[in-house]
C-alpha positions in Angstrom: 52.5 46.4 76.6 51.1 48.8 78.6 49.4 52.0 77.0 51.3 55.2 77.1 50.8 57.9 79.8 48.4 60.5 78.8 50.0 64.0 77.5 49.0 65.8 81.0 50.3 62.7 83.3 53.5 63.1 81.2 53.8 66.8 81.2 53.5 66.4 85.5 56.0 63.5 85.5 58.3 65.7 83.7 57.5 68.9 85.6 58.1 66.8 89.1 62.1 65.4 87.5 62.7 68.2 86.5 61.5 70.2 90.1 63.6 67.4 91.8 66.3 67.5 89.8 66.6 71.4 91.1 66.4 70.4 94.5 69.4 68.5 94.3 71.4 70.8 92.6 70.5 73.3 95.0 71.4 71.1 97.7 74.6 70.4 96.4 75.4 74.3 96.2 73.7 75.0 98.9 76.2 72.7 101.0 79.3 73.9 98.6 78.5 77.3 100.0 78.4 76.5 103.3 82.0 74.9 103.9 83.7 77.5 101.5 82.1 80.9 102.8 84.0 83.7 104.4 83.8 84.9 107.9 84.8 87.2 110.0 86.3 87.6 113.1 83.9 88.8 116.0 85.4 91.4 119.0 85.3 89.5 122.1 82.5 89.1 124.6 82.3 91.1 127.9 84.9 90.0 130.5 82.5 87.9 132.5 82.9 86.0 136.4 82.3 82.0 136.0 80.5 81.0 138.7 81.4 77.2 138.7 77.9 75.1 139.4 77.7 72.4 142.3 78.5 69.1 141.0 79.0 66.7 143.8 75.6 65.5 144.3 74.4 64.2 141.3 72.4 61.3 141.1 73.9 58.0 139.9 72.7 56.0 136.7 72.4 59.2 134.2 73.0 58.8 130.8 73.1 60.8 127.3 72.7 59.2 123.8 73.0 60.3 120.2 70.0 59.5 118.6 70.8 60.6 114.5 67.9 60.8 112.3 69.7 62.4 109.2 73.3 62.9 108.2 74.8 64.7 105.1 78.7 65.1 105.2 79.7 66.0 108.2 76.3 67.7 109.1 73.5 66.1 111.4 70.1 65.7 112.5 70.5 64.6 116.0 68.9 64.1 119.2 70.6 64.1 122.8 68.3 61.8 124.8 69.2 62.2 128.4 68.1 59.4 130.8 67.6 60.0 134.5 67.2 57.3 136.6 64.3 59.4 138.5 62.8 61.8 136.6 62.9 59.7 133.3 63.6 60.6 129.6 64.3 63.9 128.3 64.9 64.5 124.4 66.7 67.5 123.3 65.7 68.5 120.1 63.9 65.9 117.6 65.0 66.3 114.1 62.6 66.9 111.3 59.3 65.1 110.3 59.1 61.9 108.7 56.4 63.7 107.3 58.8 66.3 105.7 57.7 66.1 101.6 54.0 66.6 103.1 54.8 69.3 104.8 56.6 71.6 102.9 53.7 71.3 100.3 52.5 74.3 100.8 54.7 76.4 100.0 55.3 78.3 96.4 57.7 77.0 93.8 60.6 78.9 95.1 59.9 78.8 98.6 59.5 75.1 98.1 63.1 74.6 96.4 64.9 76.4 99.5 63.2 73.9 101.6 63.7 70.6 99.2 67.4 71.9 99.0 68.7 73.0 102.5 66.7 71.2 105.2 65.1 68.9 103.1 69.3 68.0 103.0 68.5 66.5 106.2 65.4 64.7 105.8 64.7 61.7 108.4 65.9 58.0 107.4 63.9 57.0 110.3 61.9 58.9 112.5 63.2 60.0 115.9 60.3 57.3 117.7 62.2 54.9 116.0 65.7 56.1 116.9 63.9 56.2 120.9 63.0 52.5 120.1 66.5 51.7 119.3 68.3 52.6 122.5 65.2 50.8 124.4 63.3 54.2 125.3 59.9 54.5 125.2 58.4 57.1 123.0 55.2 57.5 125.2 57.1 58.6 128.3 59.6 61.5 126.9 59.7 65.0 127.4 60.8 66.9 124.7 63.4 70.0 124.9 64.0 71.7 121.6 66.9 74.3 121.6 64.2 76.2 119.8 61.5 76.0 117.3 62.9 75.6 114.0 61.4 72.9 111.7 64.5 70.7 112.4 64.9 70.8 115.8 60.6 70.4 116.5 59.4 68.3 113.1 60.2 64.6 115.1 57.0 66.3 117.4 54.9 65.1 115.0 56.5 61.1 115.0 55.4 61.0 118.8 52.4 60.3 120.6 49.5 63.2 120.5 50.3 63.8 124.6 54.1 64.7 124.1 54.6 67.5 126.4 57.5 70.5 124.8 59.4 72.3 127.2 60.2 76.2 125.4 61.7 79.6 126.3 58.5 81.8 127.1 60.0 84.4 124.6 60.1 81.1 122.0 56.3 80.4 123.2 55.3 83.8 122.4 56.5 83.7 119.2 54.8 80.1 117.9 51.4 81.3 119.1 52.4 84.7 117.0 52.6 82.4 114.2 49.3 80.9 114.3 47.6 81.6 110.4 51.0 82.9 109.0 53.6 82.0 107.3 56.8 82.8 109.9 60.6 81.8 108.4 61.5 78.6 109.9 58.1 77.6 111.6 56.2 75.3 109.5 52.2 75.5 110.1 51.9 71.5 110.8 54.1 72.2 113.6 52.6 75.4 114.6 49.2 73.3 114.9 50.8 70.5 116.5 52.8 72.4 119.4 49.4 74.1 120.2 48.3 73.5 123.9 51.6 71.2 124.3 54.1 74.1 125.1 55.0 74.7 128.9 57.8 77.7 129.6 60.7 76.7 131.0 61.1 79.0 134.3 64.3 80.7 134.2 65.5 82.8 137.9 68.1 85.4 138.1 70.7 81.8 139.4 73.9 82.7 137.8 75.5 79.6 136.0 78.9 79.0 134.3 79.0 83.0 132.5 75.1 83.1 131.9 72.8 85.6 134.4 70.0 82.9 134.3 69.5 79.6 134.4 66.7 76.9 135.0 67.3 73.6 136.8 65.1 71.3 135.6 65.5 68.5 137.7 67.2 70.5 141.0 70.0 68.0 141.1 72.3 70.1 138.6 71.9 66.9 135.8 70.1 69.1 133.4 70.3 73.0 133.5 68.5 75.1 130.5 70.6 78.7 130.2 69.1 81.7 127.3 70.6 81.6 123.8 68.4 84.2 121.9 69.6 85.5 119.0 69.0 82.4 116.1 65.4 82.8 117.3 63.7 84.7 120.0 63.8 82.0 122.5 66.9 79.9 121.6 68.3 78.1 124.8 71.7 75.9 125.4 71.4 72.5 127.9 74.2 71.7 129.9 74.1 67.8 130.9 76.0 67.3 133.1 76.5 63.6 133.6 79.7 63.7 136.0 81.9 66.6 137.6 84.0 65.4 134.6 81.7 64.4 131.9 79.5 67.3 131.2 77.7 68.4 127.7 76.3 71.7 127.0 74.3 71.0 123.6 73.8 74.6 122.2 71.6 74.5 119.3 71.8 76.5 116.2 73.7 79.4 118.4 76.8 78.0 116.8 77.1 75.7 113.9 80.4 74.5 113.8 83.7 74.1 115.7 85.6 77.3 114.0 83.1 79.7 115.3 83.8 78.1 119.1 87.6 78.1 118.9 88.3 80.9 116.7 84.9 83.2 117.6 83.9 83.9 114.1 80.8 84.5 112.9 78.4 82.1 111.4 78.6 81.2 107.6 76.4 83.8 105.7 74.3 81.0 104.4 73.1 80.1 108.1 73.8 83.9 109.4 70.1 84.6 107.4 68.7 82.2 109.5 69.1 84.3 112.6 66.4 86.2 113.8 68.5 88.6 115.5 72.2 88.7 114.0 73.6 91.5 116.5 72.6 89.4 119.0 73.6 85.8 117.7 76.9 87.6 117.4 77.4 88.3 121.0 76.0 84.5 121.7 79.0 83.0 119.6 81.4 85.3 121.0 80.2 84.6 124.9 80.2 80.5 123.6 83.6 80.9 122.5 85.0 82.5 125.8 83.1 80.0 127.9 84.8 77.4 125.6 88.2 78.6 126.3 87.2 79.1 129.7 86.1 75.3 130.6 88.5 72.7 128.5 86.0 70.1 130.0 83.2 71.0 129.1 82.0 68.9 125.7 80.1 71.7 123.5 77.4 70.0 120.7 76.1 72.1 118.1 73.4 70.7 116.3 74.6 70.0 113.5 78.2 69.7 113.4 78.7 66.1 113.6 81.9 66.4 114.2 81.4 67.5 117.6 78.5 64.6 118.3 81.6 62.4 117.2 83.8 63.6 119.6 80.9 63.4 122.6 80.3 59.8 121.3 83.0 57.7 120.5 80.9 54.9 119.6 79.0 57.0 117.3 74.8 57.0 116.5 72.8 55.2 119.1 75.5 55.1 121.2 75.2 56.4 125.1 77.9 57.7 127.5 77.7 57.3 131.1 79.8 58.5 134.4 82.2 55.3 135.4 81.0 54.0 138.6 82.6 55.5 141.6 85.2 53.3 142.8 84.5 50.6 145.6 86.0 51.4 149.0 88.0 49.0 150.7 86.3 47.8 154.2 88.5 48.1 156.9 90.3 44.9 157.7 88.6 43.2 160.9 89.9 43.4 164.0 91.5 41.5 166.2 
């Protein structure tokens, strides 16, 4: 028989059950809160011209998967790999860190709860390398996109190799090098250290695209265009994949969380509306989503967390990927005589 555990070793045991005991609960009410909170309805966004994007020359051979890192009831921790048969692999967004628990060390008790409870909810069963593994992409060669800088959208950073290049906003650059030595909401400081000297802006011009004033074209074939979001953080930014004329994405981050705030315009759940750097702001984003939504049937709209809507763009659900049919073959001409 083993000897018994020393009073202090006991006292810590007990301390740690009872510290992750909390955690759950709060994650449990936490996740009550959100699907029962009220909302409200927002006034509509300015009447706005659609300018319809060019989307007969797009090169053959794309495809989008659903790489899911983390699920809790009908919420996710996904990534949106986009494959070009050129230009390679793109990754939009990466989840959080494998390296989660580790991270959030240092923060204070509270602090540390919030983190355990709500996106510590979402904590990696396997890292987003290993998800990139699954569907046969190599880690080494991605480029990463997140919709913006939040712990869960940037924390699978730290699962890939050291010379991972991150595509940001300027105004989202700005404000992860303002965060260097501080503790910012949202931003952890192993992520802060590890986006440093990896971060290259994504240049926006004045091209109007769909209802948005400016727009960047990564790739200038129209597969992948990056339009502003800012409001959730300073540089927020929607991706519009655009895989066919008739099978296009537009993966907008945290701007909108779920499908109510798209088809109804409301505003986000209070629990997630604290999350938003600029509310008046993320406001106008939902309600300029939710006209473009109404506005373009066709176009399949992701928010990052609402699996519901990653269900939807992926019938065959996680690690699945979704591809333009092949054009139809053209009959030659019969031969003459």
């Amino acid at each position: 028989m083993s000897p018994p555990a020393p009073p202090r070793r006991r006292r810590r045991r007990r301390r740690l059950l009872a510290l992750t005991g909390l955690a759950l609960v709060g994650a449990v009410g936490a996740w009550a809160l959100y699907l029962f909170q009220w909302r409200h309805a927002l006034p509509p966004a300015p009447p706005h011209t659609r300018v319809r994007p060019p989307l007969d020359a797009l090169p053959s051979g794309l495809r989008a998967c659903w790489l899911e890192t983390a699920r809790l009831l009908d919420n996710t921790a996904s990534g949106l790999l986009v494959r070009h048969p050129v230009k390679g692999d793109l990754l939009v967004d990466a989840g959080n860190s494998s390296r989660f628990a580790e991270e959030i060390s240092v923060y204070r008790k509270t602090k540390w709860l919030w983190m355990r409870a709500v996106p510590g909810a979402l904590a990696p069963s396997r890292s987003i390398a290993e998800a990139l593994t699954a569907v046969g992409a190599d880690p080494a060669r991605v480029l990463l996109l997140p919709t913006h800088a939040h712990l869960d959208h940037v924390g699978g950073l730290v699962d890939l190799p050291p010379s991972t290049a991150v595509l940001l906003a300027p105004a989202e650059i700005a404000w992860v090098n303002g965060a260097r030595g501080r503790m910012v909401e949202g931003l952890i400081p192993a992520h802060v250290a590890r986006l440093d000297g990896h971060m290259t802006p994504i240049d926006f011009a004045r091209q109007p695209y769909e209802i948005f004033d400016e727009s960047a074209d990564l790739f200038g074939d129209g597969s992948v265009v990056v339009v502003p979001l800012a409001g959730h953080t300073p540089g927020s930014v929607g991706v519009f994949v655009n895989l066919s004329p008739s099978l296009r994405l537009f993966h907008v981050g945290d701007a909108v969380h779920d499908w109510r705030g798209l088809e109804r315009a409301l505003s986000e759940p209070p629990l997630l509306a604290g999350t938003n750097q600029d509310p008046a702001a993320s406001e106008r984003v939902v309600a300029t989503l939710a006209q473009l939504h109404r506005d373009a049937p066709e176009l399949a709209f992701v928010p990052a967390h609402a699996r519901r809507a990653w269900r939807a763009a992926f019938p065959d659900g996680p690690g699945a990927c979704v591809s333009a049919p092949p054009a139809p073959a053209v009959a030659a001409p019969p031969a003459s005589r």
